[in-house]
Kinemage of the C-alpha trace (Angstrom):
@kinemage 1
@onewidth
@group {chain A} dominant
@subgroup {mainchain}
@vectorlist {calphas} color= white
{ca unk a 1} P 0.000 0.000 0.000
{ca unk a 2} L 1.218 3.375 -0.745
{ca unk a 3} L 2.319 5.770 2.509
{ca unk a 4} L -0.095 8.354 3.539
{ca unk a 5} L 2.040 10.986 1.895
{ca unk a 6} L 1.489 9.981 -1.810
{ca unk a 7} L -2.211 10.381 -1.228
{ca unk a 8} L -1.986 14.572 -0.933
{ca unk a 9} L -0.211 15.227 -5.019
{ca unk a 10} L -2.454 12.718 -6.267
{ca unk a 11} L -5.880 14.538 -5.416
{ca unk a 12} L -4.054 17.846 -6.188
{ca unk a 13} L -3.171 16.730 -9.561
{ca unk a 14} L -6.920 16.457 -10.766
{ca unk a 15} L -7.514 19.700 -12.532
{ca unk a 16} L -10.444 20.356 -10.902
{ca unk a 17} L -10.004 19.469 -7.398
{ca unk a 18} L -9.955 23.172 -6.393
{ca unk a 19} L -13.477 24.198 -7.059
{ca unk a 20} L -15.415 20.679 -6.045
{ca unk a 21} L -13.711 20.900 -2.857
{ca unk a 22} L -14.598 24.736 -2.393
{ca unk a 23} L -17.627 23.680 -3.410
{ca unk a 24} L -18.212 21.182 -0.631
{ca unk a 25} L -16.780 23.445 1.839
{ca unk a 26} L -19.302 26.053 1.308
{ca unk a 27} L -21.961 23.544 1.429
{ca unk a 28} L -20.271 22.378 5.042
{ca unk a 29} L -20.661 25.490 6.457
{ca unk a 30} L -24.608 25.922 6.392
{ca unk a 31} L -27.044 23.580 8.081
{ca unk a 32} L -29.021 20.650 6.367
{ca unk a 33} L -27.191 21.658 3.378
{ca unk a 34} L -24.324 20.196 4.746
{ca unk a 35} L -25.930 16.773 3.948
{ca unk a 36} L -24.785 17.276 0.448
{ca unk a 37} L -21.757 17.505 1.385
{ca unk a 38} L -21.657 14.795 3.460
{ca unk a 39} L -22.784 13.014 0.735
{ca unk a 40} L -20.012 13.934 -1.927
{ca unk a 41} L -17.926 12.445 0.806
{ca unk a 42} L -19.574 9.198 1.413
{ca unk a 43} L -19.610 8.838 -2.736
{ca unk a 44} L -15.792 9.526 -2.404
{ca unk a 45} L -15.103 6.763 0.324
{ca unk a 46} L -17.547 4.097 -1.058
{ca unk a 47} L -14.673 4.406 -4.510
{ca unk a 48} L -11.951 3.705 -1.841
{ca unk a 49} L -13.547 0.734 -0.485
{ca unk a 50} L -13.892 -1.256 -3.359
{ca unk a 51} L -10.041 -0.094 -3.764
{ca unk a 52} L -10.799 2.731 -6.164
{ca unk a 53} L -7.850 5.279 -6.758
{ca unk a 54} L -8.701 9.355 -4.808
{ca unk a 55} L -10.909 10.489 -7.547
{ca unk a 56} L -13.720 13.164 -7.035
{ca unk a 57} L -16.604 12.413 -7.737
{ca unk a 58} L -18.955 14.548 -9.660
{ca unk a 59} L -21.646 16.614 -7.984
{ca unk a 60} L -24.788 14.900 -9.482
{ca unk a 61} L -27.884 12.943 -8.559
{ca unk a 62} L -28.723 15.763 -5.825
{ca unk a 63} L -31.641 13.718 -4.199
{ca unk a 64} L -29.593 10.647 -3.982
{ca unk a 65} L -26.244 12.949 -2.296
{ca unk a 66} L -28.628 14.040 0.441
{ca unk a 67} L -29.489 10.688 1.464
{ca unk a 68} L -26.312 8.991 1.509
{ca unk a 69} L -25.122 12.781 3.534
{ca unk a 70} L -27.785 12.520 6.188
{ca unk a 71} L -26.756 8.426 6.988
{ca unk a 72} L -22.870 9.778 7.199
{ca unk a 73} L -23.771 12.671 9.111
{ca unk a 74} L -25.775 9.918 11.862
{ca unk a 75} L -22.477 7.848 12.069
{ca unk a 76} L -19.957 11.103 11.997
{ca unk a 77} L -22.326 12.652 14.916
{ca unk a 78} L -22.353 9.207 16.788
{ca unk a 79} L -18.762 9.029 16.598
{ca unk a 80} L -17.463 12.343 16.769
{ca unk a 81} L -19.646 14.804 17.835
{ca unk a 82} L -21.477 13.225 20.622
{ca unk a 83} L -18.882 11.767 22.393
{ca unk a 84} L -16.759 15.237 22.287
{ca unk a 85} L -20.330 17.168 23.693
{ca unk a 86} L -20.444 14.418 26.428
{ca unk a 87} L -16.165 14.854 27.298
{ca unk a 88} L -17.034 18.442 27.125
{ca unk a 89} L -19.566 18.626 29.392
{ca unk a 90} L -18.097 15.718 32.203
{ca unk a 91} L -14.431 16.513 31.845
{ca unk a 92} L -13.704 19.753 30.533
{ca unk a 93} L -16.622 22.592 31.517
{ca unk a 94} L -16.021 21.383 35.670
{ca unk a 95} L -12.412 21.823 35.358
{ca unk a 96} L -12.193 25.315 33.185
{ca unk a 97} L -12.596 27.614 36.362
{ca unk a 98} L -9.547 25.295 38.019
{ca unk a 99} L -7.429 24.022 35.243
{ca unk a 100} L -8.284 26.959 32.203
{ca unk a 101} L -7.479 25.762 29.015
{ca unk a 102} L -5.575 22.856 30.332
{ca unk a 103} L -8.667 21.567 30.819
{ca unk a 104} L -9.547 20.652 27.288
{ca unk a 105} L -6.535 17.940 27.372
{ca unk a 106} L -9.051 15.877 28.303
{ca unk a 107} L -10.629 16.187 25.024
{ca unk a 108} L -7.758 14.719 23.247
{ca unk a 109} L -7.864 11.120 23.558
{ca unk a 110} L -12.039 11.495 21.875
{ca unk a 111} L -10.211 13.762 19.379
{ca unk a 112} L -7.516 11.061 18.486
{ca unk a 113} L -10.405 7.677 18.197
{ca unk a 114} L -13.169 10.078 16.511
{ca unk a 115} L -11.518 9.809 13.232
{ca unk a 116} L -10.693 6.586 12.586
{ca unk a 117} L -13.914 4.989 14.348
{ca unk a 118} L -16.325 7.254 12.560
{ca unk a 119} L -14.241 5.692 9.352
{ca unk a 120} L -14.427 2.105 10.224
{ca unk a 121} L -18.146 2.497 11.005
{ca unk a 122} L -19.116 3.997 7.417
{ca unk a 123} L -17.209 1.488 6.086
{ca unk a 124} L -19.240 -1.262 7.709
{ca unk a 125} L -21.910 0.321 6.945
{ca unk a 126} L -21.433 0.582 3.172
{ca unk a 127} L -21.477 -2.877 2.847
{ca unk a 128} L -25.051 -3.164 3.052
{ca unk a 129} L -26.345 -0.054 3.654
{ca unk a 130} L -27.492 -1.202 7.137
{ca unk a 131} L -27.125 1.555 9.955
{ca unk a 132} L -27.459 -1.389 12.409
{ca unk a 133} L -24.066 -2.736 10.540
{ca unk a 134} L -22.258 1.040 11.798
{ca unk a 135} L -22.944 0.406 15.474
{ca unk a 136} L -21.371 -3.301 15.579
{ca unk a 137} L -19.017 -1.825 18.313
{ca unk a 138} L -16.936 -5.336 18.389
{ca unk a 139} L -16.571 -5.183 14.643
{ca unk a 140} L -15.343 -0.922 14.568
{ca unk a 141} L -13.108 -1.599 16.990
{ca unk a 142} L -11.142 -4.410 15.833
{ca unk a 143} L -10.899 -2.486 12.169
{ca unk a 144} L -9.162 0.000 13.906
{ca unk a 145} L -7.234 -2.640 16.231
{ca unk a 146} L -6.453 -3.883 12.967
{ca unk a 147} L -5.290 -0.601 11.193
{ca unk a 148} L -3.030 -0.124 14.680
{ca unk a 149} L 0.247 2.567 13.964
{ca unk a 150} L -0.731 3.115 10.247
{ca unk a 151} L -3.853 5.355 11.995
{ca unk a 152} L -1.841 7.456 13.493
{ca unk a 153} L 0.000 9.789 11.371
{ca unk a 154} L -3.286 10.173 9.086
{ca unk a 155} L -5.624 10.654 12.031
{ca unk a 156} L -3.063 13.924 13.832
{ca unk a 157} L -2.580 15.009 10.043
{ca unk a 158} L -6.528 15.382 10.053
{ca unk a 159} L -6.357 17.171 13.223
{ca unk a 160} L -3.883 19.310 12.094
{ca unk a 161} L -5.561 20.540 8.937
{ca unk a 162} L -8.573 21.134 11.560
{ca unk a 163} L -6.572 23.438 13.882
{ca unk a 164} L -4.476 25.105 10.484
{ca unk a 165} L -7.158 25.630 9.160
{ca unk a 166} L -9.926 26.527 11.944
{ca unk a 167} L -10.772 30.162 10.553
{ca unk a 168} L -12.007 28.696 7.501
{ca unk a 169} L -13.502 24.749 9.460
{ca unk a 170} L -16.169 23.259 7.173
{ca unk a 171} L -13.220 23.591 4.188
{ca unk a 172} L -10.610 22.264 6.229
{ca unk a 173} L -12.908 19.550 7.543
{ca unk a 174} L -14.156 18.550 3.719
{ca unk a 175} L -10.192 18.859 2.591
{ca unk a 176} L -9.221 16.238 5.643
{ca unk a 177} L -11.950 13.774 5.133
{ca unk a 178} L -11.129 13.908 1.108
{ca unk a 179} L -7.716 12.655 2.011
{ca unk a 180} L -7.403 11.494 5.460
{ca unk a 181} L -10.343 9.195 5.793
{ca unk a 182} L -9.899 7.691 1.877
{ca unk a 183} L -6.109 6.715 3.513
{ca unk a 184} L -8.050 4.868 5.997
{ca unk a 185} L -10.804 3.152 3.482
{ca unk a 186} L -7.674 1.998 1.977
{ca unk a 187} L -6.224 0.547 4.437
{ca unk a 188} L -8.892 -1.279 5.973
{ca unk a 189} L -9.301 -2.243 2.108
{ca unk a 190} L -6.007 -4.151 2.134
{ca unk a 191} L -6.541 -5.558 5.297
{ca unk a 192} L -10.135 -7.376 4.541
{ca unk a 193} L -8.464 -8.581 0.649
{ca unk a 194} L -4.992 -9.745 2.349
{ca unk a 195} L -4.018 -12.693 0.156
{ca unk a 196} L -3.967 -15.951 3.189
{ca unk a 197} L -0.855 -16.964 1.679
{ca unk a 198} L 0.673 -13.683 3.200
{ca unk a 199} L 2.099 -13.596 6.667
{ca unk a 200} L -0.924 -12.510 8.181
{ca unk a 201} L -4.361 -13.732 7.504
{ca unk a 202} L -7.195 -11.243 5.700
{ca unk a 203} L -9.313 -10.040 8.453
{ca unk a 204} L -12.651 -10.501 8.041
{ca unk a 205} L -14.645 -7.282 9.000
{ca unk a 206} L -18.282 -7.677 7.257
């Protein structure tokens, strides 16, 4: 499998990779529209799971984007959001008057798993389009078990755009799933199709 840093010049050498992902980035930024968005995205990943090279996809088939947006957004707010609002609220808002800002530490180990979990649970999900098939908690974790030190550097280069690029969030956010989270489609990918006469066996996700 190719390293997580031949993943950036191959999306940036699509001519028009500039305006789809502005595109999506405006959409991010406003409310229920976002679901389009969300939905370019999930079109995007479900090429990387069958193995498909980082190609965007085109913005098309409006009706159908909104759907397949609204079932990522469930997963990404189970994952992500939810569990920061609920480390927020037990961990961080008691401690601010003590602690300050080194109070939000405690947000960082939800900010490190929220990535890659929210990934591994869209890709279960794809397979059959079941959202019972995204909350397999057993079966998300042990993709990510799975995926173990190759998470890393993708998952605190997602976090990073994030923070760079915090003035301008729903961009940076459509940016780092575009890359980031097709790294990690990928490499659960090669895990599930591992050839058995390899070293390790193919693990069997779905």
């Amino acid at each position: 499998m190719q390293s997580f840093d031949q993943f950036f010049p191959r999306m940036f050498s699509q001519s028009d990779w500039g305006w789809k992902c502005l595109f999506g980035g405006i959409l991010m930024a406003f409310p229920i529209v976002n679901f389009l968005a969300f939905g370019f995205l999930y079109r995007l990943l479900e090429e990387s799971r069958r193995g498909g090279a980082l190609t965007l996809p085109d913005w098309e088939d409006w009706s159908k984007l909104f759907i397949e947006g609204l079932c990522f957004f469930v997963i990404f707010a189970a994952y992500a959001l939810l569990p920061l609002a609920v480390a927020y609220l037990l961990s961080c808002l008691p401690f601010i008057s003590i602690f300050g800002p080194l109070a939000y530490i405690m947000l960082i180990p939800v900010m490190l798993f929220s990535p890659p979990l929210t990934a591994a649970s869209l890709y279960c999900f794809q397979a059959k389009r079941r959202l019972r098939d995204a909350f397999e908690i057993n079966r998300v974790l042990t993709m990510v078990q799975a995926g173990g030190q190759e998470l890393v550097v993708p998952t605190l280069v997602f976090l990073g755009i994030l923070l760079a690029g915090a003035p301008i969030l729903p961009l940076a956010f459509f940016l780092g799933v575009c890359v980031v989270f097709h790294f990690y489609f990928r490499l659960f990918h090669e895990l599930e199709t591992r050839k058995p006469s390899t070293p390790l066996e193919p693990y069997t996700f779905l």
